[in-house]
N, C-alpha and C positions, 0 to 999 in steps of 0.2 A: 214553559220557557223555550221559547225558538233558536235560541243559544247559549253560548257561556260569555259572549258580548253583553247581550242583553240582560241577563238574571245576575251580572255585575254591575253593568249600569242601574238597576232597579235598585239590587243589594246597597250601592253608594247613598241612596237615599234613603233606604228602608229599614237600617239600623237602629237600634235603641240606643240611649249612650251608657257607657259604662258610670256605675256607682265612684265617687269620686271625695278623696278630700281635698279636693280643690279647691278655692274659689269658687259661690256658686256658678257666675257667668262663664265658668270653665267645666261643664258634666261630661265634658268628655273622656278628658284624657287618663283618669287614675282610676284607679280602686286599690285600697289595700288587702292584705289578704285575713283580716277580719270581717270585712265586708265584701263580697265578693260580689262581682260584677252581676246587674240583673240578666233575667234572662230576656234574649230580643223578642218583639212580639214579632217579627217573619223571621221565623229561623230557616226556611229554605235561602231566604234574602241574603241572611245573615251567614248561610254557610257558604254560599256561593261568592263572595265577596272574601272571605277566608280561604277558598278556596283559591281564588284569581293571584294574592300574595305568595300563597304557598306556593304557587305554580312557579315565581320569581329564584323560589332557594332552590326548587326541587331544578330547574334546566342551568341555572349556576354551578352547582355539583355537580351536575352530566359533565359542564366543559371541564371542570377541575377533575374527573374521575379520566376523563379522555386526556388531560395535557398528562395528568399522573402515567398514562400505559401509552404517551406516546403514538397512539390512532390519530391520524390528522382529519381522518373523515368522520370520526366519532366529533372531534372537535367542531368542525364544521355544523355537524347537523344540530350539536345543541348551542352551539352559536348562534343558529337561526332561530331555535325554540327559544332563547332570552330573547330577541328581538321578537315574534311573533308576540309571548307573553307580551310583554311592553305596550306592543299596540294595540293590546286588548284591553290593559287596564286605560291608555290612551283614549279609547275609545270609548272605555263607560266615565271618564271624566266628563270627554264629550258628547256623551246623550245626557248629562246632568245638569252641567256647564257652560254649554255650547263648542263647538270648534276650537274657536281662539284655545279654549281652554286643554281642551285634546292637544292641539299641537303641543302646546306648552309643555304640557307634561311628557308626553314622546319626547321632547327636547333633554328634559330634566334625567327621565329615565334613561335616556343614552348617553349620559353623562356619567348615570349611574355605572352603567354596566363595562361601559371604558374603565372605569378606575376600577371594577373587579376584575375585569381580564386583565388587566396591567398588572395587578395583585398575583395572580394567578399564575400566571405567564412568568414573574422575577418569583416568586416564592419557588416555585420548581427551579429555575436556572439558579438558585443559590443567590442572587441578589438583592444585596441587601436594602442595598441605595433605591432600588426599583421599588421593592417593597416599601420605601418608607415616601414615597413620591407620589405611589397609589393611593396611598394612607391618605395622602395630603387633599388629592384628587378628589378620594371621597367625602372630605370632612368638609370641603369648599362647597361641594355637591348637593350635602344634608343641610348645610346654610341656605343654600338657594334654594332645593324641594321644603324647606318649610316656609320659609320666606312668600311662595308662591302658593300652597296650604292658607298660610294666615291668612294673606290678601282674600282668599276667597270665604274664608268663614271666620270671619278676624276674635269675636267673641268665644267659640269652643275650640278653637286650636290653636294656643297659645305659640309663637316664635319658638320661644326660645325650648319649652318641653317640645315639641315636636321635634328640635334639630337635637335632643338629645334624644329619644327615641331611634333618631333614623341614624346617630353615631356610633349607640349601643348594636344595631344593625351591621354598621359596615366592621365593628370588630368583632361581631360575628364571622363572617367574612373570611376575615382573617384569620381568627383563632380554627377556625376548619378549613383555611386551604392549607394551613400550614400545619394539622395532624394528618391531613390527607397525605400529604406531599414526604413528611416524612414518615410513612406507614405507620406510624400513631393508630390504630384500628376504635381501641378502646376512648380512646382520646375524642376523636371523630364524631363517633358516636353519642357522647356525650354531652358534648359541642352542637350536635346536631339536635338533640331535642331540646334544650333551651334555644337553639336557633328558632325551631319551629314555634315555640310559646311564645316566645319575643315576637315572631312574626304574626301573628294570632293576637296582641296586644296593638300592634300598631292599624291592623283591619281594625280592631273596634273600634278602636279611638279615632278611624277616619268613618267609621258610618256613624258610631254616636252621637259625634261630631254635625254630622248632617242631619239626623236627625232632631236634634235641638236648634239646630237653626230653622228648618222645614219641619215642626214638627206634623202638618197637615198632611205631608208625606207616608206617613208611619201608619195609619187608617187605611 
């Protein structure tokens, strides 16, 4: 793989979909934890695709770690890194999708990531009102990234489960700027790896997803 654009944009198609008690026309999006999710058949596909997510919480924290100590040029740099990340998964939308579709989602994603700086930004200033306006920002956000989701694979990525996957996300969000913010360490932490497995659930569930619709892809 000639980059981590491209073994993303492959990983978007290349995914298996997770085991599911869903509706069948729905393989994507569940697994319970009796039945645990199959294994993909491109796990390099597949980890690189989890990996392009991860990368979203991992330069989110950088900004939240830098507003926490006050570095304005720490802030800065990973400010750039959520947007970099962003136009990368941008961009393996659009080797999947086409263009139209890449902008879209850069659109969606900066959407996204306003209402986490906003978050970010009033949770440290003590703001409460800030905080709950970000909330709002994101919850509008999660309605329209799945909303735009469905339209593109309307049978394995149900509305209304997808805007609640990407909700349980943004109060991730929150529940770790605000152990960051008030040195919670332990809190943080703990926050942090279900942040990461929630984010690990929503990758499969968008390559599964495309995999059951493409499955010629998968081969």
């Amino acid at each position: 793989m000639k980059s981590l654009t491209i073994a993303c944009a492959l990983a978007l198609g290349l995914g298996l979909p997770l085991a599911s008690t869903a509706a069948p026309e729905m393989p994507a999006m569940q697994a319970t934890a009796s039945q645990p999710a199959a294994a993909p058949a491109a796990p390099k596909l597949h980890q690189a695709l989890r990996s392009l997510w991860h990368g979203h919480i991992v330069t989110t924290r950088d900004y939240a770690t830098a507003v926490k100590a006050g570095n304005k040029a720490a802030e800065t740099k990973a400010a750039d890194a959520v947007v970099a990340n962003a136009k990368e998964i941008a961009n393996a939308v659009a080797g999947f999708y086409g263009a139209d579709a890449g902008k879209g989602m850069l659109k969606l994603l900066a959407g996204h990531w306003g209402g986490v700086k906003a978050l970010t930004d009033a949770e440290h200033a003590g703001d409460k009102a800030g905080v709950e306006k970000a909330m709002e920002t994101l919850s509008t956000n999660a309605g329209e990234i799945a909303k735009f989701l469905h339209g593109a694979n309307p049978n394995n990525w149900p509305e209304a489960t997808v805007d609640g996957l990407l909700l349980q996300h943004a109060a991730d969000h929150k529940a770790l700027v605000a152990a960051m913010m008030s040195g919670d360490k332990a809190g943080a932490a703990k926050t942090w790896t279900m942040m990461d497995e929630h984010m690990n659930t929503i990758a499969d569930a968008l390559s599964g997803g495309i995999a059951a619709q493409f499955p010629a892809k998968a081969q």
